[in-house]
C-alpha positions as CSV (number, residue, x, y, z in Angstrom):
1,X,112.0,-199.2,-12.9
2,X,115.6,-198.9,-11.8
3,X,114.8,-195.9,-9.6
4,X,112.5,-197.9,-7.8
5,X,114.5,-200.9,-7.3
6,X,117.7,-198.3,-5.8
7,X,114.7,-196.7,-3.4
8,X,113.4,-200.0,-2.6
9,X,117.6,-200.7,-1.7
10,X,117.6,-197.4,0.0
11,X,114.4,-198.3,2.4
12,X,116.5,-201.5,2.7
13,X,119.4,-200.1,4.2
14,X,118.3,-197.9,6.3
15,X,115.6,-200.1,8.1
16,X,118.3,-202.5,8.6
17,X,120.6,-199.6,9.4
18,X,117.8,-198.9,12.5
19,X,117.2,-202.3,13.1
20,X,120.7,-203.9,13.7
21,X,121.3,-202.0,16.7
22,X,118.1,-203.3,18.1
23,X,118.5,-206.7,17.7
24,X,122.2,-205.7,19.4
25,X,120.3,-204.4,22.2
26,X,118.1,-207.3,22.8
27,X,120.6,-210.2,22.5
28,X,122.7,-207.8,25.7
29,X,119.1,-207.9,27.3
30,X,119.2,-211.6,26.9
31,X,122.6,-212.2,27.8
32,X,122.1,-210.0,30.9
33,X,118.9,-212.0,32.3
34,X,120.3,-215.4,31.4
35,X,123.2,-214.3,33.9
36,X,120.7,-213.4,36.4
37,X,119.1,-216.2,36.3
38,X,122.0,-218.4,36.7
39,X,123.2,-216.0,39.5
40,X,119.7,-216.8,41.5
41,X,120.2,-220.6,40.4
42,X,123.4,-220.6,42.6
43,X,122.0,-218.4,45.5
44,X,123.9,-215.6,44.7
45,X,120.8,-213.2,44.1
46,X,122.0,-211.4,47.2
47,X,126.2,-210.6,46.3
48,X,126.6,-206.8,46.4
49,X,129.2,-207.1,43.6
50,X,126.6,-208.8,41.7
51,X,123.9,-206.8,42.3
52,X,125.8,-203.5,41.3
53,X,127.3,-204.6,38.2
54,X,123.8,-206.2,36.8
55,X,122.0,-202.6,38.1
56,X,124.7,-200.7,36.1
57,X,124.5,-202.9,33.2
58,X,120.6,-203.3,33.1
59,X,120.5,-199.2,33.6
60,X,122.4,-198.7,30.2
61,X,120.3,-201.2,28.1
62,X,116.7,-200.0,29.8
63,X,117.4,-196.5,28.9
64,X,117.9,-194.2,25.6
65,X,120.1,-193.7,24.1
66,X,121.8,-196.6,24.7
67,X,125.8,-196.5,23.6
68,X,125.6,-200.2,22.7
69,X,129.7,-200.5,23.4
70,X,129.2,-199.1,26.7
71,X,126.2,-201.3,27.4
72,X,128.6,-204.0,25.8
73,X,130.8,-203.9,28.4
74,X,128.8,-203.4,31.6
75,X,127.1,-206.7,30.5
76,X,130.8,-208.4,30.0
77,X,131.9,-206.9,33.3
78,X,128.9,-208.9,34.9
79,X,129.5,-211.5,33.3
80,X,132.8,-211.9,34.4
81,X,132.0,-211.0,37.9
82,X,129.8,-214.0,38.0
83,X,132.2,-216.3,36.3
84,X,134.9,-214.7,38.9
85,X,131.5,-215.6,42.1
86,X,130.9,-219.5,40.9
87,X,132.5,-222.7,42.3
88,X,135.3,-223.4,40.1
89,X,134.8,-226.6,38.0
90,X,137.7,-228.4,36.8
91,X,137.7,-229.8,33.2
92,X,137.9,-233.5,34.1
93,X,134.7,-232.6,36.5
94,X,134.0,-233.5,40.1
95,X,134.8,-237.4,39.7
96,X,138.1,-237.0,38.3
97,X,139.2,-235.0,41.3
98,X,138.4,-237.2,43.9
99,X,139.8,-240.3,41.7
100,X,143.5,-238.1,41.4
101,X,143.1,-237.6,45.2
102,X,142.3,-241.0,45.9
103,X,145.7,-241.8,43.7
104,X,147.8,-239.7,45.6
105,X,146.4,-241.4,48.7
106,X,147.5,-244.8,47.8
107,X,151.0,-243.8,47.1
């Protein structure tokens, strides 16, 4: 009985052991599209930058092997192109800029 349960373990491990880097793989796939999507959302589909750094990235997860730290950072280097390509926001948001401009106006 106990060498079952340590082969039943064993089987355990090592799905999860194949399995982990899967799910890894699919939540950079995710993260990746999401990106995209938010990329066409702002009209930015067309950016060169854009487009080379989500090529590069999608390349690395849509092929195998995939060196999941490599992929890892293609998809952050995207990511941060397209944080780098938006409209800055400020924190107090659209309003509270024009009321601060409006204050300095009235001084």
């Amino acid at each position: 009985e106990q060498e079952a349960e340590d082969e039943l373990l064993r089987a355990r491990e090592s799905l999860t052991s194949v399995t982990a880097p899967l799910a890894v793989r699919a939540e950079l796939r995710g993260r990746l599209d999401a990106y995209k999507a938010k990329v066409a959302r702002h009209g930015l589909a067309e950016d060169p930058l854009l487009i080379e750094r989500y090529d590069a990235a999608r390349r690395m997860l849509w092929s195998a092997p995939c060196d999941l730290r490599v992929a890892e950072q293609a998809v952050l280097r995207y990511q941060h192109a397209v944080a780098e390509s938006l409209p800055s926001r400020r924190p107090d948001g659209p309003q509270g800029g024009q009321g601060a401009g409006e204050q300095g106006e009235s001084r």
